[in-house]
C-alpha positions in Angstrom: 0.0 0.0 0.0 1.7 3.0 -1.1 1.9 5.9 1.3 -0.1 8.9 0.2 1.4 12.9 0.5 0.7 15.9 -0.8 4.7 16.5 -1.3 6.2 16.9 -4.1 9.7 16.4 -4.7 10.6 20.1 -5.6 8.2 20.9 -2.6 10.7 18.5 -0.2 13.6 20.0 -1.7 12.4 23.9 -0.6 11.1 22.7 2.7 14.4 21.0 3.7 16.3 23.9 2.4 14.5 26.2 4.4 14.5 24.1 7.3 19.1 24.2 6.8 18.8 27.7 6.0 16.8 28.4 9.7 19.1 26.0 11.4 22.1 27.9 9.7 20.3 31.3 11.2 20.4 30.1 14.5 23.9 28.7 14.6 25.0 32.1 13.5 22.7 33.7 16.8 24.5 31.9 19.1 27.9 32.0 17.5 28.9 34.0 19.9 28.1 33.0 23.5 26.4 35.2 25.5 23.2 34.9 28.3 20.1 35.2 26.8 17.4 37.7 28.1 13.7 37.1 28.4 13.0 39.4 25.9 15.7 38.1 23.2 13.8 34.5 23.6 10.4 35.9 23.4 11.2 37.3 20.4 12.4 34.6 18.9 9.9 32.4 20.4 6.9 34.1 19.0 8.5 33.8 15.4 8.9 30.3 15.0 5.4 30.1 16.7 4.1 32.6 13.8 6.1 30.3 11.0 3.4 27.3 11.4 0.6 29.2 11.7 1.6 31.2 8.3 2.6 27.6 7.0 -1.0 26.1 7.9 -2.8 28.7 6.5 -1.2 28.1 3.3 -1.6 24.6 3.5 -5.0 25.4 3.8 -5.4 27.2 0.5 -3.0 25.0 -1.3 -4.1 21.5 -0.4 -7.6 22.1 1.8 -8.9 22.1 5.3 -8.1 18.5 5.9 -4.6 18.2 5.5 -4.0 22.0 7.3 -6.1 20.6 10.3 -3.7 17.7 10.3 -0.7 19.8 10.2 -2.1 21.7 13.4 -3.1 19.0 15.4 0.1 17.3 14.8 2.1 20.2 15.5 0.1 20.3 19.3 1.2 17.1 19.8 4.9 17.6 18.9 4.8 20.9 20.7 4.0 19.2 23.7 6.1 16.6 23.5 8.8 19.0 23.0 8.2 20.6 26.2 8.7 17.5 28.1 11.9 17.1 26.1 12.7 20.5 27.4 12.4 19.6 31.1 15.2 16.9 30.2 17.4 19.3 28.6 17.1 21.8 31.6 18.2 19.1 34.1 20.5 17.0 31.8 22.3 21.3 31.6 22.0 21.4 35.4 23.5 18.3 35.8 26.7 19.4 33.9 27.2 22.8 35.3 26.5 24.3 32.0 27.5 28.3 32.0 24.9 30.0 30.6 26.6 31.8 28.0 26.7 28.4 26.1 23.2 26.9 26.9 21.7 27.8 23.6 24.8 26.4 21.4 24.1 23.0 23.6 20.0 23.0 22.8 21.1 23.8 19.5 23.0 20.6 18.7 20.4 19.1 20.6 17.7 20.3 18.0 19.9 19.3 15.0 20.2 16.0 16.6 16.6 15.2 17.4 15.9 16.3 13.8 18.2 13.9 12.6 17.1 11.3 14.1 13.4 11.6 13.4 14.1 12.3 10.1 15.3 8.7 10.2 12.7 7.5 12.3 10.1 9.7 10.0 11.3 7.3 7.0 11.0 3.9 8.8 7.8 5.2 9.6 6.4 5.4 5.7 8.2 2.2 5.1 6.7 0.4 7.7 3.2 2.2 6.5 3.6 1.1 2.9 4.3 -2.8 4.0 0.9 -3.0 5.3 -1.8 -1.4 8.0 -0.1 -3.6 10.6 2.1 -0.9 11.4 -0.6 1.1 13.0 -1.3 -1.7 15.3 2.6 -1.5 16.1 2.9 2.1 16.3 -0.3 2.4 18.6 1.2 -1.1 21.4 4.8 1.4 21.3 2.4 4.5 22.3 0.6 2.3 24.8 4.2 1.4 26.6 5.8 4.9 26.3 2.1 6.1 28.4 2.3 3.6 31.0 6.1 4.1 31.3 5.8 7.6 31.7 2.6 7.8 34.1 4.6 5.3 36.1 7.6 7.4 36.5 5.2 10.6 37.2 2.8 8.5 40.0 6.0 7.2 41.4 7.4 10.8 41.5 10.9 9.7 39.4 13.4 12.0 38.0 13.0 12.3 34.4 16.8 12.5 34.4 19.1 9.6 35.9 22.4 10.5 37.1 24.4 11.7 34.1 28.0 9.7 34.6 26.0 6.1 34.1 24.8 6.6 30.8 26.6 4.1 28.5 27.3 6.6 26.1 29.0 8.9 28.7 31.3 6.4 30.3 32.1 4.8 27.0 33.1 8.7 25.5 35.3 9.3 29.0 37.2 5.5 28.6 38.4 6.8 24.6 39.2 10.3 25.7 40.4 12.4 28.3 38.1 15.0 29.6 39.3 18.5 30.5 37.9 19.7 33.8 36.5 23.1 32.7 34.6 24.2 29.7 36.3 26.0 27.0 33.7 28.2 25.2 31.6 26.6 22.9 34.5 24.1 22.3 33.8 20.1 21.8 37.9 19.4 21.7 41.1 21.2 22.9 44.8 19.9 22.6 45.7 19.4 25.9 49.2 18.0 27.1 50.6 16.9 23.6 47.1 14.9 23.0 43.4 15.4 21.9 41.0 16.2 24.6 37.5 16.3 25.3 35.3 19.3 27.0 32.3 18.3 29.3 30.5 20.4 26.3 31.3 16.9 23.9 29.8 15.3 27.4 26.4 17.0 27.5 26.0 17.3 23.6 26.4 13.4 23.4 24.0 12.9 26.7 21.1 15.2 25.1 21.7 13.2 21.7 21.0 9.8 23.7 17.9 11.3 25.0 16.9 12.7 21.5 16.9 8.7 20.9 13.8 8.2 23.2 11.9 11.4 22.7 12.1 9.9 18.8 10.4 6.5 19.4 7.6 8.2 21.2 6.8 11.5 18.8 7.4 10.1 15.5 4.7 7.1 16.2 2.1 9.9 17.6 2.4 12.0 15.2 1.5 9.1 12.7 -1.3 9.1 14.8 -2.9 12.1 13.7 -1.5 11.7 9.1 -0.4 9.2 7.7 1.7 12.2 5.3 5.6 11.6 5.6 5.7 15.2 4.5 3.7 16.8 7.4 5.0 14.1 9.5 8.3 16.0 9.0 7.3 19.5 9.1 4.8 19.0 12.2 8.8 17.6 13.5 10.4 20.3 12.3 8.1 23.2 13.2 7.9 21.7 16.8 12.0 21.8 16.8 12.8 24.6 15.4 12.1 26.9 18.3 12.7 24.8 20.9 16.2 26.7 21.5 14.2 29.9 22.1 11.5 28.6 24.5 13.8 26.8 26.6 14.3 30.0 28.1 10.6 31.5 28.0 9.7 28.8 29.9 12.9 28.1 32.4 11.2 28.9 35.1 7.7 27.5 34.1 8.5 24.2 33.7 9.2 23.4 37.1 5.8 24.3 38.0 4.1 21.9 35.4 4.5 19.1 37.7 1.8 17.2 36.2 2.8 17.2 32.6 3.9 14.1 32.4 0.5 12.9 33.5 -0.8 14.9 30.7 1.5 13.5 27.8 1.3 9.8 29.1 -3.4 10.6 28.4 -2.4 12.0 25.1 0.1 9.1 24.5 -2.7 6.5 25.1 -5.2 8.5 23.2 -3.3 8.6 20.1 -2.4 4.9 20.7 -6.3 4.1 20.9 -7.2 6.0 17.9 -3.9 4.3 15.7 -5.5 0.5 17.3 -9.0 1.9 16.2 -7.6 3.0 12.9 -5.9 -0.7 12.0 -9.1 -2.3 13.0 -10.6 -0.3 10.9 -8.9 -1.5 7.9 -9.6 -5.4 8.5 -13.3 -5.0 10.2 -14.7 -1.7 9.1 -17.5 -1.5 10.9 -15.0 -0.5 14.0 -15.4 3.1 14.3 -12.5 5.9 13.7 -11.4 8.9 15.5 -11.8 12.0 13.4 -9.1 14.6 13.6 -10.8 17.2 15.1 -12.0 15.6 17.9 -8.2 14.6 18.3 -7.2 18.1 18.4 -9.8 19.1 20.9 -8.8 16.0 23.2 -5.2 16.8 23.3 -5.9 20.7 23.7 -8.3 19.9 26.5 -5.6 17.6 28.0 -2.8 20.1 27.8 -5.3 22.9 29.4 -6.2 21.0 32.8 -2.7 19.4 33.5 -1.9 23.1 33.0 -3.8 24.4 35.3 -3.7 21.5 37.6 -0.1 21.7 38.2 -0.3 25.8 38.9 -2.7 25.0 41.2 -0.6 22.2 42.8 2.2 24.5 43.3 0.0 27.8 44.9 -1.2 25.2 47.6 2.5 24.2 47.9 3.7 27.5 48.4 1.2 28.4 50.4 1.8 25.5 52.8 5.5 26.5 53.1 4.7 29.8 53.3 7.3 33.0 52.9 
């Protein structure tokens, strides 16, 4: 079964070119390392959220209201499940001492990596897709595990971080390498004592590129949840990614508070894996109903809303129970 998409190959070629051309915009931003201010990242922030709006819109008039709805709901669920990948960078950053002149470079290669990787995951997808419908039935038991793995670590109250210096990839960069003991700007290697060194920078950049690894098995399957589209598969990706760098530090000090978020993704997880089961029964018994995209949208906005304003309210009766 072939997968359908409204892509063209010149139309791939331009979206990918604009996608380097914005990652090539941002490496020059933070070419020079310096803190970023609230109102540098707000700025930033609100134009790679104005970028997929413009870009739905025109989907809209180019391709119709199906396909743009698509687009948006998928972009809400990458969005969000950005935001959790955000909370990981924040303590993977703290966990390495990052200075904060060179926290943006570090999200950056983060980005590029998690966009790399999907990308890949993004074309496995579409293969899997055009074997047969049985890949929605796979795609919706990996969305089932990531929910219950997550609500488990968020009822247990788990870090969403494990301690840094046991990840394989860590230990196994620090048993080829020396490691110098301070950072060195935005530096990955310095010649140190006659022989190649590594900064903790190389150390952090390879620890957020592990975790890009699992944030990719759980987003790329969602967001086949909501099209079946390679194309807006990728850009719903890319659009979610893009400003990531940005929003980190809009919402630095909000994400603390969202202490129920992860109770939020795990419901939309399990959603979209319901309506990717309901979809591939679908396809061998029709008479099993399907989950319009709409109501998806409305769901996952919903969702997102109340764990929202769940966890503020957790943390005012917190506060107020600790008092001044």
């Amino acid at each position: 079964m072939p997968v359908q998409s409204v892509a063209s190959p010149g139309l791939w070629f331009v979206s990918i070119a604009a996608l380097l051309v914005l990652l090539v915009v941002d490496f020059l931003v933070t070419r020079r390392p310096h803190e970023v201010s609230v109102k540098e990242a707000a700025g930033w922030s609100v134009f790679y959220l104005a970028l997929p709006l413009v870009f739905g819109l025109w989907l809209w008039f180019e391709f119709g209201s199906g396909q743009s709805l698509e687009f948006v709901t998928g972009f809400v669920v990458e969005k969000s499940l950005s935001v959790d990948n955000l909370f990981v960078f924040m303590l993977l950053l703290a966990a390495f001492s990052v200075p904060a002149e060179i926290q943006q470079r570090v999200l950056l290669y983060g980005i590029v990596g998690a966009l790399v990787l999907r990308g890949i995951f993004i074309a496995a997808g579409a293969a899997m897709l055009s074997a047969g419908t049985w890949a929605f039935l796979v795609f919706g038991l990996v969305l089932f595990a990531s929910a219950l793995k997550i609500l488990h670590s968020a009822l247990a109250g788990e870090p969403a971080a494990k301690d840094t210096s046991k990840m394989l990839s860590v230990r196994l960069l620090r048993r080829l390498m020396p490691v110098t003991d301070d950072y060195r700007g935005t530096r990955m290697t310095v010649r140190e004592n006659g022989r190649r060194a590594l900064t903790p920078l190389a150390i952090v950049v390879v620890a957020i590129f592990a975790t890009d690894v699992v944030f990719a098995i759980d987003s790329v399957p969602a967001v086949y949840g909501i099209t079946e589209d390679p194309y807006l598969v990728f850009t719903t990706n890319a659009f979610a990614l893009l400003g990531l760098r940005a929003l980190y530090f809009v919402l630095q000090s909000l994400l603390a508070k969202l202490v129920h978020l992860n109770h939020g993704l795990a419901i939309i997880l399990a959603f979209i894996g319901v309506k990717l089961v309901l979809h591939w029964a679908h396809g061998v018994w029709p008479a099993v109903p399907t989950i319009p995209t709409p109501v998806s949208l409305g769901v996952i906005v919903a969702t997102l809303g109340i764990v929202t304003l769940t966890s503020l309210r957790s943390r005012r009766k917190e506060e107020a129970v600790s008092g001044p």
